[in-house]
N, CA and C atoms as a LAMMPS dump frame, in Angstrom:
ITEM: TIMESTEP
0
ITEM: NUMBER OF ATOMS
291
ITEM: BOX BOUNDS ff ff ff
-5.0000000000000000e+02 5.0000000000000000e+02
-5.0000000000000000e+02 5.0000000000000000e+02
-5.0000000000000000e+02 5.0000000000000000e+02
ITEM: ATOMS id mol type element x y z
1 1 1 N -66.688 52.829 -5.08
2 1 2 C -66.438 53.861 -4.111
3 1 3 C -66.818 53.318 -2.737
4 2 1 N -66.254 53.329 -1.832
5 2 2 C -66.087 53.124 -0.289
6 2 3 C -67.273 54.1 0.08
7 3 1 N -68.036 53.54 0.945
8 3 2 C -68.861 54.82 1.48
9 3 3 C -68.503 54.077 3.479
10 4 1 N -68.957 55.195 4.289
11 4 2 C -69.291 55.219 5.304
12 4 3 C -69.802 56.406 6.034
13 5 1 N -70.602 55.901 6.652
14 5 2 C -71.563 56.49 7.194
15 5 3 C -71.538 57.422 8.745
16 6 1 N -71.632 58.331 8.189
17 6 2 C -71.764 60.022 9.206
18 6 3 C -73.164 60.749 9.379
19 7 1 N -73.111 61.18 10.841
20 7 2 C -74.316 62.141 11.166
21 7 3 C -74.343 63.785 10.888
22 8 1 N -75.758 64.062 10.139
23 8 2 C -75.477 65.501 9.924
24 8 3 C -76.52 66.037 10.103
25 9 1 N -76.999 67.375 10.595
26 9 2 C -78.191 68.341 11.103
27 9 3 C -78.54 68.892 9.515
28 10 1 N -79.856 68.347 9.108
29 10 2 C -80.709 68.851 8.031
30 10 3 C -82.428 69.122 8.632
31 11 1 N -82.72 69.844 8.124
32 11 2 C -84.371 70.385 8.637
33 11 3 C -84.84 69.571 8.3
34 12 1 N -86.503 69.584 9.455
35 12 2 C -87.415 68.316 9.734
36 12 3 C -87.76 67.741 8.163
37 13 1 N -88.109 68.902 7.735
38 13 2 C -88.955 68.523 6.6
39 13 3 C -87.881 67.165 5.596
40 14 1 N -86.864 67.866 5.186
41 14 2 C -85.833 67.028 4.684
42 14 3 C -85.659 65.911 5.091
43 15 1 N -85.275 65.984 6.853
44 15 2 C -84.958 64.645 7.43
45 15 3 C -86.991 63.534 7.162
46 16 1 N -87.579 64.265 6.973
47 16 2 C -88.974 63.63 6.721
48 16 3 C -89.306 62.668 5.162
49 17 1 N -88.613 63.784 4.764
50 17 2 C -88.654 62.927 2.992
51 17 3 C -87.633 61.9 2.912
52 18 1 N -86.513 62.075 3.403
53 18 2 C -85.249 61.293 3.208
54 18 3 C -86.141 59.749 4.578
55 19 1 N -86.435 60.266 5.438
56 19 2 C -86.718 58.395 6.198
57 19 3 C -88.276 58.167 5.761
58 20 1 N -88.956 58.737 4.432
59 20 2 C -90.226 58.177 3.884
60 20 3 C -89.805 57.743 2.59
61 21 1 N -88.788 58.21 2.079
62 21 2 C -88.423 57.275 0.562
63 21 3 C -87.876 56.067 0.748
64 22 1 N -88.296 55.29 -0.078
65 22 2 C -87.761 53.854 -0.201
66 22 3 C -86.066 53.589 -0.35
67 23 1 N -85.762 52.607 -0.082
68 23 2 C -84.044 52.492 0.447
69 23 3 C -83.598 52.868 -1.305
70 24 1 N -83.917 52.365 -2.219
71 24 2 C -83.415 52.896 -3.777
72 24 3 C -83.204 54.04 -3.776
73 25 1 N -84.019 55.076 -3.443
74 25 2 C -83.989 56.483 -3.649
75 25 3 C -83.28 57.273 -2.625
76 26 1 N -83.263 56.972 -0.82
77 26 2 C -82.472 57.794 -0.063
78 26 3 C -81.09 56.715 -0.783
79 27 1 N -80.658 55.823 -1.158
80 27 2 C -79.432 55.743 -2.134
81 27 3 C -79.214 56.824 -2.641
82 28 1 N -79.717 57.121 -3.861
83 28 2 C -79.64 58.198 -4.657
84 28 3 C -79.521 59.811 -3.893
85 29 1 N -80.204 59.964 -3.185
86 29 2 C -79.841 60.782 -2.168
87 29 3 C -78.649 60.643 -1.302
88 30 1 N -78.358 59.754 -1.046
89 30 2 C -76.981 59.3 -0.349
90 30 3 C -75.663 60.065 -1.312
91 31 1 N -75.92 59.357 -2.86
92 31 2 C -75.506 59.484 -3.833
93 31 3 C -75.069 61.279 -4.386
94 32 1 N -76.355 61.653 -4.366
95 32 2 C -76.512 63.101 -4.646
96 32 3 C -75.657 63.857 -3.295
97 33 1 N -76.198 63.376 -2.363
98 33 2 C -75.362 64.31 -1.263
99 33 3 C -73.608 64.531 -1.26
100 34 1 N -73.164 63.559 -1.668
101 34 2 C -71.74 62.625 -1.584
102 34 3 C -71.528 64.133 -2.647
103 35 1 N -71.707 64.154 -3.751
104 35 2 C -71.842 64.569 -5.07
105 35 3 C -71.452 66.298 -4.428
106 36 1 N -72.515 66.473 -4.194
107 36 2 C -72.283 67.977 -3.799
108 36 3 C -71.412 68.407 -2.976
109 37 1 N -71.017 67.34 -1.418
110 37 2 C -70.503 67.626 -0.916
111 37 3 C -68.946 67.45 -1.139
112 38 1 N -68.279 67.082 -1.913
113 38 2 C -67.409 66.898 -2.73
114 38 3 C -67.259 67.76 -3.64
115 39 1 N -68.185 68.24 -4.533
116 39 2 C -67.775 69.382 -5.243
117 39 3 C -67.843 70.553 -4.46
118 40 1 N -68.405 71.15 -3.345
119 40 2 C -68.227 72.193 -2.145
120 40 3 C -66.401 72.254 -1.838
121 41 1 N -66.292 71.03 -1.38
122 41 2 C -65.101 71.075 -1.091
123 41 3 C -63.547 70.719 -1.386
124 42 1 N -64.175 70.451 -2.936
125 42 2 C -62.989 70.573 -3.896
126 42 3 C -62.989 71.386 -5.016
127 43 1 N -63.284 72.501 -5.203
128 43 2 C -63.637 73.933 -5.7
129 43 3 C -63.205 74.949 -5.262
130 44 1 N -62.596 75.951 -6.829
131 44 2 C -62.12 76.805 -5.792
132 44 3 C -63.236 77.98 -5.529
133 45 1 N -64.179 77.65 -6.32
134 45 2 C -65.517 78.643 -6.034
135 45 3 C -65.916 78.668 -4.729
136 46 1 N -66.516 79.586 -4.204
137 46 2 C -66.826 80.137 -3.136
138 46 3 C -68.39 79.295 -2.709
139 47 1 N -68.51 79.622 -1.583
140 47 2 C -69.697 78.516 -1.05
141 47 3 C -71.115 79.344 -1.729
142 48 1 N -70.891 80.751 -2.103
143 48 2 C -71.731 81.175 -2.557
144 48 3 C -72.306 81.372 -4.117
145 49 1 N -71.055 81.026 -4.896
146 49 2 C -70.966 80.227 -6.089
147 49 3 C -71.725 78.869 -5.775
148 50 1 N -71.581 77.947 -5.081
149 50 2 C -71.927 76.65 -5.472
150 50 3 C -72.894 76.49 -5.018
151 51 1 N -73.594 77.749 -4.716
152 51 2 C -75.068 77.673 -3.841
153 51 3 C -75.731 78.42 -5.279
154 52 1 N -75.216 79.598 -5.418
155 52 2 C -75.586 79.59 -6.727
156 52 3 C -76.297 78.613 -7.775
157 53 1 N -75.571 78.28 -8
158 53 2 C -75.356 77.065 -9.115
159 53 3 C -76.128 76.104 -8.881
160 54 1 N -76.011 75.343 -7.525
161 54 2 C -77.078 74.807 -7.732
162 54 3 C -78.848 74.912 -7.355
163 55 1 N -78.655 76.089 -6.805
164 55 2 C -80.232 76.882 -7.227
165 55 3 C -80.284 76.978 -8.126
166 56 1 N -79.787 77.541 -9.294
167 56 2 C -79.928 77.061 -11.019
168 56 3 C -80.717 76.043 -11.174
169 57 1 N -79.432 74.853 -10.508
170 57 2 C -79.922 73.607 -11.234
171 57 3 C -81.721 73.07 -10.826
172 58 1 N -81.919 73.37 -9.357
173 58 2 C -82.779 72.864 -8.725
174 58 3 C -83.938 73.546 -9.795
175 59 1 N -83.731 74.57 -9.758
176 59 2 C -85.185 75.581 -10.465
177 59 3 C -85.399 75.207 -11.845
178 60 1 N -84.062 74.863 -12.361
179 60 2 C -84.419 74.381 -13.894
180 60 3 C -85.21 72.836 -13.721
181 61 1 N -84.372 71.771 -12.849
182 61 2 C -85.581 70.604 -12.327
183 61 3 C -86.893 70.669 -12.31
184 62 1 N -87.237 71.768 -11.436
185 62 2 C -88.254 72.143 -11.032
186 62 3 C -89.091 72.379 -12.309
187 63 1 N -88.919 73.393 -13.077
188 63 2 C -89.318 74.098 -14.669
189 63 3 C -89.65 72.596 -15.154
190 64 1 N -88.882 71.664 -15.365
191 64 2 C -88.913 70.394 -16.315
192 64 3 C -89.746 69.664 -15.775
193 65 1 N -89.601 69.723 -14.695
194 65 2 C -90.693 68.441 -13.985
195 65 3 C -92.448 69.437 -14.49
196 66 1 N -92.315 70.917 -13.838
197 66 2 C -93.959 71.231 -14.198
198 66 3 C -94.283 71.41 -16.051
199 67 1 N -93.028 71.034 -16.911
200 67 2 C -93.647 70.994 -17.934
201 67 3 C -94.119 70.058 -18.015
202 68 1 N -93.13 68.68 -17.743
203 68 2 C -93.672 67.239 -18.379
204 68 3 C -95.042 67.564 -17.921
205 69 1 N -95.872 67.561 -16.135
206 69 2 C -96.608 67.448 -16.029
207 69 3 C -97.939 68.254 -16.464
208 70 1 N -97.327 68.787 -16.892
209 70 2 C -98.358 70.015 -17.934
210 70 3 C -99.044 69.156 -19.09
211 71 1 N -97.452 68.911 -19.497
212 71 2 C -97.664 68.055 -21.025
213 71 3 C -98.498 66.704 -20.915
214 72 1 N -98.396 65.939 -19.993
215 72 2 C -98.701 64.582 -19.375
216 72 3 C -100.432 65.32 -19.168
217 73 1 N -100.705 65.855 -18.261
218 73 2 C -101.761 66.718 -18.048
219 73 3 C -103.19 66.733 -19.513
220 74 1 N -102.682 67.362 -20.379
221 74 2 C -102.787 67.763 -21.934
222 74 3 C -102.775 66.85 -22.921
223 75 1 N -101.982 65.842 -22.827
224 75 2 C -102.193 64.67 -23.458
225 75 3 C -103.436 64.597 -24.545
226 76 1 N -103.99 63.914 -23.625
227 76 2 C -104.949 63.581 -23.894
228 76 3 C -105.863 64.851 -24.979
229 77 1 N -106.068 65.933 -24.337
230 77 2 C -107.193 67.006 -25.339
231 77 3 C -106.273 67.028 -26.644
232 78 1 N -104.666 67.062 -26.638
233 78 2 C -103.82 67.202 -28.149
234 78 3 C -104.199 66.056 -28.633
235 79 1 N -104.471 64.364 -28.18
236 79 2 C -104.673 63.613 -29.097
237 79 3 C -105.77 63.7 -29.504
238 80 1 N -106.959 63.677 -28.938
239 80 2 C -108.276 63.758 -29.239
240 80 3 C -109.053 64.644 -29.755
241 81 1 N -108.71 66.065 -29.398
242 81 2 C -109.651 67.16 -29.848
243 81 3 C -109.457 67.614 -30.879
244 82 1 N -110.357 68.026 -31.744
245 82 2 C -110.074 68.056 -33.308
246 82 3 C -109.692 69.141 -33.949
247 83 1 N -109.958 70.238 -32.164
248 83 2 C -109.78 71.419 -32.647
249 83 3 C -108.163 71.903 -32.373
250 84 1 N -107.421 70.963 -31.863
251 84 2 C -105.913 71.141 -31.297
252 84 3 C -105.18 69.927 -32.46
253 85 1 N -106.194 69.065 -32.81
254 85 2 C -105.349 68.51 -34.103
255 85 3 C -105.654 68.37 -35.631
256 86 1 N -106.469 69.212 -35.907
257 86 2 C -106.659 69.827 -37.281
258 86 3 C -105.364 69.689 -38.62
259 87 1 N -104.895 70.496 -37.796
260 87 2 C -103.944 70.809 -38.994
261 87 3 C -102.48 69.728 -38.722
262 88 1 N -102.531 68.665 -37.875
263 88 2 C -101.771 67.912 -38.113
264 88 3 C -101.568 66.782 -39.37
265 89 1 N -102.618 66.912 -40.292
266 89 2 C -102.987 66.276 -41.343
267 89 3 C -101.561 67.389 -42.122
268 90 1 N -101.343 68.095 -42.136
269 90 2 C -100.13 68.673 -42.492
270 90 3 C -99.147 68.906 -42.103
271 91 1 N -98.355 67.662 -40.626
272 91 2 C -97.345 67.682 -40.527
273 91 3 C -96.701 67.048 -41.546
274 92 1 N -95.582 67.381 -41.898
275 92 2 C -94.328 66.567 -42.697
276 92 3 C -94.822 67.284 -44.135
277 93 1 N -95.274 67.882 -44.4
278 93 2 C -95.396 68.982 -45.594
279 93 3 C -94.536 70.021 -45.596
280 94 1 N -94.002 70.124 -46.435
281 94 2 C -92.975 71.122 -46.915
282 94 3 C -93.718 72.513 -46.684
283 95 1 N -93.176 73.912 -46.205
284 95 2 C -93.807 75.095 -46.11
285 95 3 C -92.858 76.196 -46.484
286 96 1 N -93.441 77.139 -47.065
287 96 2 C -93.069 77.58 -48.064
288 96 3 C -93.711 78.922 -47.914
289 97 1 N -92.83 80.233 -47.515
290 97 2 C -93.633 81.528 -46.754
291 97 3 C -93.451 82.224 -48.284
C-alpha cells in the first residue's frame, strides 16, 4: 500500500502519545488511523454508526487489557496459595452431580 503523508487537528493529549511512542508503534497508529479512516468513508453507515462501533470496540480493549492485568496481578497468590489451589489436585477428574 502507497502511503503519503497529510496534516490533521487531533487533541494535545493524542498529539502527546502519538510523538512519545516509538516509530514501530505511531506505525501502527499510522496503520490504525488509515483503517478507520477508510472504513468512515467507504460505508454506508452513518458517522454515528461508526462511532458507535468503535466505542464498542475501544471499551471491549479496554475490559481485556484490565482483565489480563488483573490476572497478571493474581498470578502469583493462584500459584502459590494453598488456599486458592486446594482443590486443583482435582482438575481433570471426571464430575458427576
Amino acid at each position: 500500500m502507497e502511503t503519503e503523508e497529510i496534516t490533521i487537528k487531533v487533541d494535545s493529549q493524542v498529539a502527546q502519545i502519538y510523538r512519545s511512542a516509538p516509530p514501530d508503534e505511531q506505525h501502527r497508529m499510522d496503520i490504525l488511523f488509515s483503517l478507520w479512516f477508510r472504513a468512515a468513508t467507504t460505508t454506508t453507515s452513518t458517522m454515528e454508526e461508526i462511532m458507535d462501533k468503535m466505542n464498542d470496540e475501544t471499551e471491549t480493549i479496554s475490559i481485556e487489557r484490565q482483565l489480563a492485568s488483573a490476572a497478571e496481578a493474581l498470578l502469583e497468590d493462584y500459584t502459590n496459595d494453598e488456599e486458592l489451589t486446594c482443590f486443583t489436585a482435582l482438575d481433570g477428574e471426571s464430575f458427576h452431580a
